[in-house]
C-alpha positions as CSV (number, residue, x, y, z in Angstrom):
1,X,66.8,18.6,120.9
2,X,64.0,17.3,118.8
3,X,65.3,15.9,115.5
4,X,63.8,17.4,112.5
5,X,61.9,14.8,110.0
6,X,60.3,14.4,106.5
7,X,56.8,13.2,106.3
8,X,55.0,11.4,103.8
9,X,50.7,11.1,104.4
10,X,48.5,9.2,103.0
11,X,44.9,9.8,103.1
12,X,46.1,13.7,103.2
13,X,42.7,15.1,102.5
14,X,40.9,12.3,104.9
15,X,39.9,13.3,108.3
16,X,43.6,11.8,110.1
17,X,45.5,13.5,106.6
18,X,43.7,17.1,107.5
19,X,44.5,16.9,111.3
20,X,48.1,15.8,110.7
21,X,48.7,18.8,108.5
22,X,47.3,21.2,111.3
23,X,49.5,19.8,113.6
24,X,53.0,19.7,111.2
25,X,51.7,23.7,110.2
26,X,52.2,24.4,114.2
27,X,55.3,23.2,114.2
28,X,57.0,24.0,111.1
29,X,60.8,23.7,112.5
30,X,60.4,20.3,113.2
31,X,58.9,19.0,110.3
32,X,58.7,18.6,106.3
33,X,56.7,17.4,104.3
34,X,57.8,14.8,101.9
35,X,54.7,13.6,99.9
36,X,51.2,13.2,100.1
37,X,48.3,10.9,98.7
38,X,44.9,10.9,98.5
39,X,42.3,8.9,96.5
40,X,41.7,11.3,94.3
41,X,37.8,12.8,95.1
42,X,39.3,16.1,96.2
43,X,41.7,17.5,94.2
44,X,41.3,20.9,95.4
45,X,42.2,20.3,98.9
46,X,45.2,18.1,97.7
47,X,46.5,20.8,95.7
48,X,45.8,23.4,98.4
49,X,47.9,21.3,100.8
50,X,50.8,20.7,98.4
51,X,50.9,24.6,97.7
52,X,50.9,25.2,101.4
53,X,53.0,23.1,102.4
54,X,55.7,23.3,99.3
55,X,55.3,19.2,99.0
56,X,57.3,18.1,95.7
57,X,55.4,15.1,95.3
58,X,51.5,14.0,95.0
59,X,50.0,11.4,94.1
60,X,46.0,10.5,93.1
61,X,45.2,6.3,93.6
62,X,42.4,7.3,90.9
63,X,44.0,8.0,87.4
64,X,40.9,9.6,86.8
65,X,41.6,12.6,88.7
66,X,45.1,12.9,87.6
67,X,44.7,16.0,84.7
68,X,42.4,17.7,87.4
69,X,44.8,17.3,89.9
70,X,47.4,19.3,87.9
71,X,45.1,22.1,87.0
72,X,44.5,22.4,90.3
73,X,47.9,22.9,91.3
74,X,48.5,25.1,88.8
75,X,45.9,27.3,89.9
76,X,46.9,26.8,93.8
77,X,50.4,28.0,92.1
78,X,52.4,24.7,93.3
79,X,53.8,24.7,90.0
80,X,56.9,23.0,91.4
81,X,54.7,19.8,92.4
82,X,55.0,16.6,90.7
83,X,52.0,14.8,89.8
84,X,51.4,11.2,89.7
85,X,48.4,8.5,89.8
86,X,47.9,4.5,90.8
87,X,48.3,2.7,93.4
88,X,51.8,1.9,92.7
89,X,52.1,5.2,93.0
90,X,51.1,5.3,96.3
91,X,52.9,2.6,97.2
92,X,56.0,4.0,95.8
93,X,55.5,7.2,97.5
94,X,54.9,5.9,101.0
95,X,58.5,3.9,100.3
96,X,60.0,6.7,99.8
97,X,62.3,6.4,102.5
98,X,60.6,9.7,105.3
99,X,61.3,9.5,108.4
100,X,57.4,8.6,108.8
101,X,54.3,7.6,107.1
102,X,51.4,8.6,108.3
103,X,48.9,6.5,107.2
104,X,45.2,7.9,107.4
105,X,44.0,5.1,104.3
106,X,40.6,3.9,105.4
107,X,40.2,0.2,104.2
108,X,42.6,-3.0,103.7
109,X,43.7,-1.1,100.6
110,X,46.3,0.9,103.2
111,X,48.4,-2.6,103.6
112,X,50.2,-2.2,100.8
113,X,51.1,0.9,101.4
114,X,52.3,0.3,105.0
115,X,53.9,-2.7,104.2
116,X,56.0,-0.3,101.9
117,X,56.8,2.3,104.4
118,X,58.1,-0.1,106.9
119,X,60.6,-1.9,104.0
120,X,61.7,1.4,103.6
121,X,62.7,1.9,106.8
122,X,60.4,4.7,107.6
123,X,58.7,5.4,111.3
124,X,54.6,4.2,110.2
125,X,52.6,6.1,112.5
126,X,49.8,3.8,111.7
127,X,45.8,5.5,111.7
128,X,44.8,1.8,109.0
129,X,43.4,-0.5,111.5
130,X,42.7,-2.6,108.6
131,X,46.2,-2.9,107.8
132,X,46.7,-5.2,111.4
133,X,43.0,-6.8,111.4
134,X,43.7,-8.3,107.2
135,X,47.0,-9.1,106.9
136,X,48.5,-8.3,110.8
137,X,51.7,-10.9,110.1
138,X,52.5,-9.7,106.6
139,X,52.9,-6.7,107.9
140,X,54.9,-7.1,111.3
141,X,57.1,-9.0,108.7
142,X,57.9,-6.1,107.1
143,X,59.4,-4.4,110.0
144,X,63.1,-4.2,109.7
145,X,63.4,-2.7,112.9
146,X,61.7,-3.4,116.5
147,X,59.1,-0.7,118.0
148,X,58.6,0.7,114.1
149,X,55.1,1.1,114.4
150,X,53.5,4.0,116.6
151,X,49.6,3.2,116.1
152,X,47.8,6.4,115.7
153,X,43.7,5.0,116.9
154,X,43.3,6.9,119.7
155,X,42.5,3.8,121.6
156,X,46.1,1.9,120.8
157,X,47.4,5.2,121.4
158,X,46.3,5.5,125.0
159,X,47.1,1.6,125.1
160,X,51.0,2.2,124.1
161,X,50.8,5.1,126.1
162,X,49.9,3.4,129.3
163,X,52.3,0.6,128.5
164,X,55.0,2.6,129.6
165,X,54.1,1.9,133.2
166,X,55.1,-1.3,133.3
167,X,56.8,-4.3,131.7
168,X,55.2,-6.4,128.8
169,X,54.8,-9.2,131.6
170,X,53.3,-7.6,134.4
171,X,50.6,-6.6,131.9
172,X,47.0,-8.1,133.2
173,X,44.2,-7.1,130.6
174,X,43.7,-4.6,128.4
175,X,40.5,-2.2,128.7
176,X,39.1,-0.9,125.3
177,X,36.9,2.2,125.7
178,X,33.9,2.5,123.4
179,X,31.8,5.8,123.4
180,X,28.7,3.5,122.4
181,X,27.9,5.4,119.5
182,X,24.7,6.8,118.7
183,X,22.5,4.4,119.2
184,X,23.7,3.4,123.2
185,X,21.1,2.1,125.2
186,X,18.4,1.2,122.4
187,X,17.3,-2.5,121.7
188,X,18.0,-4.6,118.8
189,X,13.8,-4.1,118.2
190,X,14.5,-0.4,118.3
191,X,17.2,-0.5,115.5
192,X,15.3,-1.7,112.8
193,X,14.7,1.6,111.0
194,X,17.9,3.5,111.9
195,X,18.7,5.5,108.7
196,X,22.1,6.2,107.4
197,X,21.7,9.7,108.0
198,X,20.8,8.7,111.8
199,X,24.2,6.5,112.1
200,X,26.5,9.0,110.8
201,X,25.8,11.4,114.3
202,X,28.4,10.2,116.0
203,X,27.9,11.9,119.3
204,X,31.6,12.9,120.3
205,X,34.1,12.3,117.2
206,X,33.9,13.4,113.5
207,X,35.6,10.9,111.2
208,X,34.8,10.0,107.8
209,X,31.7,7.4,106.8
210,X,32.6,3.9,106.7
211,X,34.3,4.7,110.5
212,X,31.0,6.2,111.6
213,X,29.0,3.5,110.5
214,X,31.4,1.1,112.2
215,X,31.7,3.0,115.6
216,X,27.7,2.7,115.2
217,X,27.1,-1.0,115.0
218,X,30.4,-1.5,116.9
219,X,31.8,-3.0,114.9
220,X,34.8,-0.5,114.4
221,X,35.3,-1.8,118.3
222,X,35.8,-4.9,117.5
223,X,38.2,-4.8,114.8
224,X,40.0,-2.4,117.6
225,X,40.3,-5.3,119.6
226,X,41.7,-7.5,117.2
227,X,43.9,-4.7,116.3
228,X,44.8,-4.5,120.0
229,X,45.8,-8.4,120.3
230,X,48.2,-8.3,117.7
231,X,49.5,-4.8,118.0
232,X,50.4,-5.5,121.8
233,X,50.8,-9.1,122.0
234,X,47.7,-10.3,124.4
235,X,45.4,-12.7,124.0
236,X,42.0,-11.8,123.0
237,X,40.4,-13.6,126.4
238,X,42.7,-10.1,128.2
239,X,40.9,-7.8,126.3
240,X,37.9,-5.5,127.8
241,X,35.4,-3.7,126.2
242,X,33.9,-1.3,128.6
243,X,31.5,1.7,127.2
244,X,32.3,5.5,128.7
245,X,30.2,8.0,127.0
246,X,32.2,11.0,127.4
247,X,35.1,10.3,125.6
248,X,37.4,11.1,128.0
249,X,39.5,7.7,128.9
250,X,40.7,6.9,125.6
251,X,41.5,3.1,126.8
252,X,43.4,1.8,130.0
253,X,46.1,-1.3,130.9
254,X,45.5,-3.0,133.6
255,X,48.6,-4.6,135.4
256,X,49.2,-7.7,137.7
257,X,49.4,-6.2,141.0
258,X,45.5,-4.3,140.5
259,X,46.7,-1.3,139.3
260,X,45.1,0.6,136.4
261,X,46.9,3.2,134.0
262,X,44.7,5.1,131.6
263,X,45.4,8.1,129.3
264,X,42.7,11.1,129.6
265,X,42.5,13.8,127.3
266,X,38.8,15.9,125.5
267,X,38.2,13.7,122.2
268,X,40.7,15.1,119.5
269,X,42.6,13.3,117.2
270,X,45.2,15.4,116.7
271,X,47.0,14.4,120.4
272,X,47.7,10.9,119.2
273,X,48.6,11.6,115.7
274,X,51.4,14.2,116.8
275,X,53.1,11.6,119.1
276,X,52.7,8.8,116.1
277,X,54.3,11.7,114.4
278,X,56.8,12.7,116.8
279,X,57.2,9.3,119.4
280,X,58.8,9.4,121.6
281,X,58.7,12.7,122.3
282,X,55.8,14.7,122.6
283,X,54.9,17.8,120.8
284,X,54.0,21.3,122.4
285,X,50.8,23.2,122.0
286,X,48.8,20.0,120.3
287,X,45.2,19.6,122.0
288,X,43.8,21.3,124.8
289,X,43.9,19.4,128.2
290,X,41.0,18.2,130.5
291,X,39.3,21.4,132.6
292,X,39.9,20.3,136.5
293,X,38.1,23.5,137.6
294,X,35.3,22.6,136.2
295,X,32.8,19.5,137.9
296,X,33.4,16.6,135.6
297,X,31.6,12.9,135.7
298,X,32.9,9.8,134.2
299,X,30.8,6.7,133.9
300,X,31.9,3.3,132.1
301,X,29.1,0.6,131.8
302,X,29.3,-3.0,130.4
303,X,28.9,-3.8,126.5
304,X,25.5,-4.9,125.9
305,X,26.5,-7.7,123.3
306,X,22.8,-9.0,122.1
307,X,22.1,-5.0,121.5
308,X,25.8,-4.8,119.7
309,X,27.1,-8.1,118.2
310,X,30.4,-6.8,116.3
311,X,32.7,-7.1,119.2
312,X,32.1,-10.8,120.3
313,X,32.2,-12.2,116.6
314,X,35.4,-10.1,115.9
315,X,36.7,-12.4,119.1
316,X,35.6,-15.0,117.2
317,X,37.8,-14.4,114.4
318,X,40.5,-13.6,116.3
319,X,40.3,-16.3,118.2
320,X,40.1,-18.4,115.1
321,X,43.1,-17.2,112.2
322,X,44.2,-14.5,110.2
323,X,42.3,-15.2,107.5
324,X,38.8,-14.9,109.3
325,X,39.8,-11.4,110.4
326,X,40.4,-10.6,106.8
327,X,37.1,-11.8,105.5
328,X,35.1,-10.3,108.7
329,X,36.9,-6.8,107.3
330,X,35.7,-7.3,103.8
331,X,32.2,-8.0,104.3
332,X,31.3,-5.4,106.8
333,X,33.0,-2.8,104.0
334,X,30.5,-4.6,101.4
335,X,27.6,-4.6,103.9
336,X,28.2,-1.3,105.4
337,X,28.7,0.5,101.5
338,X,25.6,-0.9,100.7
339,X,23.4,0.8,104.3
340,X,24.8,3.8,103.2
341,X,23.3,3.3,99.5
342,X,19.9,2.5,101.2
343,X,20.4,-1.3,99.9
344,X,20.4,-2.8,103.3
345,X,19.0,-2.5,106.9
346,X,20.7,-1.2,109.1
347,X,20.7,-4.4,111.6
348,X,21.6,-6.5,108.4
349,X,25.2,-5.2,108.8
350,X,26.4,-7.3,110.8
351,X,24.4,-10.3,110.2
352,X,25.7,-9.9,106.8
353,X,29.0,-10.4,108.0
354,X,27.9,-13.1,110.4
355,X,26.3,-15.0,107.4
356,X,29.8,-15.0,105.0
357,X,31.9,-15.9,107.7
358,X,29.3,-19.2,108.2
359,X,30.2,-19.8,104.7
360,X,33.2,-19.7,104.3
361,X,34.7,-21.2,107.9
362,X,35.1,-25.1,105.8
363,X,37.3,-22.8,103.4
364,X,39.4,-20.7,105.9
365,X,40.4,-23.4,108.3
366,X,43.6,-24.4,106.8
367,X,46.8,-22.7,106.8
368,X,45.5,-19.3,109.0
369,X,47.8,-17.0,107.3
370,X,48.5,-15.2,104.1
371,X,51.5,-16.1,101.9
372,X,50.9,-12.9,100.3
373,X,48.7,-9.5,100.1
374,X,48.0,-11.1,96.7
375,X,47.0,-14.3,98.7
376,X,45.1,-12.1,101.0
377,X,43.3,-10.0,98.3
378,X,41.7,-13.0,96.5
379,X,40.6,-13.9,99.8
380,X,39.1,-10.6,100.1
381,X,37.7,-10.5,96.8
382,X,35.3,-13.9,97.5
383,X,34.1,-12.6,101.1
384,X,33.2,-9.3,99.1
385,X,31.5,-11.1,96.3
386,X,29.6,-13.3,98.7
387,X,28.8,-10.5,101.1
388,X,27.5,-8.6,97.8
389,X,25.3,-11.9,96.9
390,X,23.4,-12.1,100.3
391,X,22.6,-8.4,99.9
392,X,21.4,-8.7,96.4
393,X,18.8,-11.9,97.9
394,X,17.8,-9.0,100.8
């Protein structure tokens, strides 16, 4: 019999926080929820979910929006919700001891938070990919148990998934699935007027901005692959990109005797965020299954990396430390915030990026991990102020 468990989200009103409530409101005897967060930009929705779902605890990382947050659950009639605002508030609330965090936080701001969760002995069913790429080692430090994090992507979810067919060692490579994004198939030459209104189409998932511009340039790919390394413990030279439109083959292990194990399911998030939820069993009446009476055609093609650099200078990084992971992290937020504010080409995304790491490699090629998140945010903090300097010159 499934054991029945408290829940704590964060990034509750985000695209993973919305889906993760639809699937805890289908299955109500098997879970509670604990607490949720949110940044504080919709404090409707936050108060509509705590009123739902009778949560005694909420908390806004923007003090800002604290006093509308309480009007708003006063007039959602959660009147028995408690209120509170920071981001030590959020980190306290995701240590609050549930059986699992769900952590939908877009950004490296979601480290802290998980680092929390897992010190508190909670499951972290783990949606922050920036959490791994910025400070992967603090984090896995944090673990006080083994197999603590169930990663939520939908790619490391099919990866974990497919690991069950085999033993670490027999392992051969890894094969990342990319949709290709919007903009498959065009030139570099054709990209230099994409709009931010044409990048955020992503043809076959719905997430929110900063992920839509990244699964455009590819870039979100690459951090998945970094993500991937440290995650599952294989070197970066083991890891595959291959391109497959439809959506379908959510990523695949390869093993040593030529085998290949993949996990298939129609593009919804909410399949691996129940069994980060639930892991390791597996939820009932979650996402709809593939149609096999129905013709169906799969195709995978090779990454065109001049097209798409992201992926191979993520390698790089990898390849290179910790601490060149965090900085390629940072300025692609800085570079990608500003396309979206019309203050920088589209193509200039990633060469952004490229540019800051190029400045900073002398400075980053000493000890290649953080002592610290504090160490880590400074770090941060000059990649983001350089990144924000080469814009300002475009």
């Amino acid at each position: 019999m499934m054991q029945h468990q408290t829940v704590v989200i964060l990034g509750s009103t985000g695209s993973i926080g919305t889906q993760g409530l639809d699937v805890i409101g289908r299955h109500p005897e098997r879970f509670t929820v604990a607490g949720l967060a949110a940044g504080g930009s919709n404090v409707d929705l936050l108060a509509q979910q705590a009123a739902r779902f009778h949560v005694p605890e909420v908390v806004v990382a923007n003090p800002d929006a604290l006093e509308p947050l309480r009007e708003a659950l006063a007039a959602h009639g959660a009147t028995g919700t408690q209120a509170r605002a920071g981001r030590d508030e959020v980190n306290a609330i995701a240590g609050l001891g549930a059986s699992v965090v769900l952590n939908g936080i877009t950004g490296s701001i979601g480290l802290e938070p998980s680092i929390a969760a897992l010190q508190a002995g909670s499951q972290l069913a783990l949606a922050n990919k920036e959490s791994v790429v910025a400070g992967g080692h603090l984090l896995f430090s944090a673990q006080t148990r083994d197999q603590q994090i169930n990663p939520v992507d939908s790619e490391h979810s099919a990866i974990w998934q497919s690991l069950r067919a085999g033993t670490h060692s027999e392992v051969s490579r890894l094969i990342v699935t990319a949709s290709g994004g919007p903009f498959r198939g065009w030139t570099r030459e054709q990209m230099q007027d994409i709009t931010p209104e044409q990048a955020l189409n992503h043809p076959t998932w719905h997430m929110g901005p900063v992920v839509t511009i990244n699964s455009s340039t590819l870039m979100n790919k690459g951090l998945e692959v970094i993500e991937a390394s440290r995650l599952f413990n294989i070197e970066p030279d083991r890891i595959e990109v291959t391109v497959h439109p439809q959506s379908i083959v959510h990523s695949m292990v390869e093993f040593c005797d030529g085998a290949t194990i993949s996990q298939a399911s129609p593009p919804d998030m909410r399949l691996p965020i129940a069994l980060g939820l639930s892991s390791p069993e597996r939820l009932n009446d979650v996402a709809q299954g593939c149609d096999w009476t129905q013709a169906a055609e799969w195709t995978f093609e090779p990454l065109d990396d001049e097209a798409f650099p992201a992926v191979e200078l993520a390698r790089h990084c990898l390849r290179s430390s910790e601490k060149h992971t965090a900085v390629l992290n940072a300025a692609n937020e800085q570079a990608v915030h500003a396309f979206l504010d019309h203050r920088l080409p589209y193509l200039a995304i990633v060469d952004t990026v490229s540019e800051v790491l190029n400045e900073m490699d002398g400075e980053l090629r000493g000890d290649p991990q953080f002592a610290s998140v504090a160490d880590m945010v400074e770090l941060e903090q000059e990649a983001r102020a350089r990144a924000d300097a080469l814009i300002a010159q475009r």
